[in-house]
C-alpha positions in Angstrom: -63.8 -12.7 -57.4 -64.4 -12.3 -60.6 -68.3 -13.3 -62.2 -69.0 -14.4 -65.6 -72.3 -15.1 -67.2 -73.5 -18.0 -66.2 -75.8 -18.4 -69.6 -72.8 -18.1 -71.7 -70.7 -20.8 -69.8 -70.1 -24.0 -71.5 -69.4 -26.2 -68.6 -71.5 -29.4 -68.7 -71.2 -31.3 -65.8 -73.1 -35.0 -65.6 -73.4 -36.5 -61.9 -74.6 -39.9 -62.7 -71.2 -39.9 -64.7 -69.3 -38.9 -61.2 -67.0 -41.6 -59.6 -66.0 -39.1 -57.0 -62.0 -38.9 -57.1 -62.4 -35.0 -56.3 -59.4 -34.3 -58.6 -62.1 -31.3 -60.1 -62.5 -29.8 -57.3 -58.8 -30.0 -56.5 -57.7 -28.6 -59.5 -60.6 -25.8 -60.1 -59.0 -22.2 -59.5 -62.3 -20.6 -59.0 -64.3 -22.9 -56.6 -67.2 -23.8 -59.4 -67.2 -27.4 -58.4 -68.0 -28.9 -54.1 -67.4 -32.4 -52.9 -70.1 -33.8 -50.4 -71.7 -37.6 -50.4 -68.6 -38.7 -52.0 -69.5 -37.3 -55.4 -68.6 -33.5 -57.0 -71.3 -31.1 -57.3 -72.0 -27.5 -59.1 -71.2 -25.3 -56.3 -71.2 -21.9 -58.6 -71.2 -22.3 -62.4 -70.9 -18.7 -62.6 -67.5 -18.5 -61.5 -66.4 -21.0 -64.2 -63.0 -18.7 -66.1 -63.7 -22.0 -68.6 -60.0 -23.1 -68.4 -60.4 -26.8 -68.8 -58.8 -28.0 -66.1 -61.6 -29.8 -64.6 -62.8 -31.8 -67.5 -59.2 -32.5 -68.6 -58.8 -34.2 -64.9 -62.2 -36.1 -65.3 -61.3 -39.4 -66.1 -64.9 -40.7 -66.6 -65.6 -37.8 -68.3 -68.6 -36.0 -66.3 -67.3 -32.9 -67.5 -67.4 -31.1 -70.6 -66.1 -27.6 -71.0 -64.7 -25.4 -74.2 -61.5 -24.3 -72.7 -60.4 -21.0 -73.8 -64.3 -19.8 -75.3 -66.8 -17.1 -74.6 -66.5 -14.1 -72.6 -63.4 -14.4 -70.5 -61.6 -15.5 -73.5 -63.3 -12.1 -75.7 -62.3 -9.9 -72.8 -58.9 -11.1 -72.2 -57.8 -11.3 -75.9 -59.1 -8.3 -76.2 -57.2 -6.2 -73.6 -54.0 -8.2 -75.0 -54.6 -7.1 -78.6 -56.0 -3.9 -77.7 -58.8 -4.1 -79.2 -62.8 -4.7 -78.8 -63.5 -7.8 -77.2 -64.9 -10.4 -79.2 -66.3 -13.8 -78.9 -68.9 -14.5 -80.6 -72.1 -15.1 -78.3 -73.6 -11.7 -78.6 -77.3 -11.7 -79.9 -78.4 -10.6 -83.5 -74.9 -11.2 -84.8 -73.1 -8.2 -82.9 -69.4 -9.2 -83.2 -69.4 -7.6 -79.4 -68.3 -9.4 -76.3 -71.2 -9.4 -74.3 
């Protein structure tokens, strides 16, 4: 499986929030969230693609993500352009994917 940079991610997840309907772990296509004590958990943040499913699925809203931001998005658009990958959270205002 794929790993992204888990510093870069912008997947917020707030527990207290949690009313344990599972529907993100459900609907996740990479695993990032677990489901034990009858609440959701951060099982690996790194895997996070940042599609959005998971907070568009969290109707308390324990979720926050960008969908379609940072370096998946930079690499992908990139390779479908044919060009550099970009996205903007390089350091010292590199233009670079990192």
């Amino acid at each position: 499986m794929m790993r992204y940079l888990e510093t870069v991610v912008t997947l917020k997840f707030d527990p207290s929030m949690c009313t344990g309907c599972g529907l993100c772990n459900k609907v996740c296509p990479h695993g990032v969230f677990g489901f034990q004590d009858k609440r959701a958990f951060l099982a690996d943040r790194g895997a996070c693609m940042e599609c959005g499913a998971c907070a568009r699925n969290c109707q308390p809203g324990a979720i926050q993500v960008r969908a379609g931001v940072g370096c998946a998005a930079g690499v992908l658009a990139g390779l479908l352009a044919g060009t550099e990958p970009t996205c903007g959270c390089s350091v010292g205002g590199d233009s670079t994917c990192c």
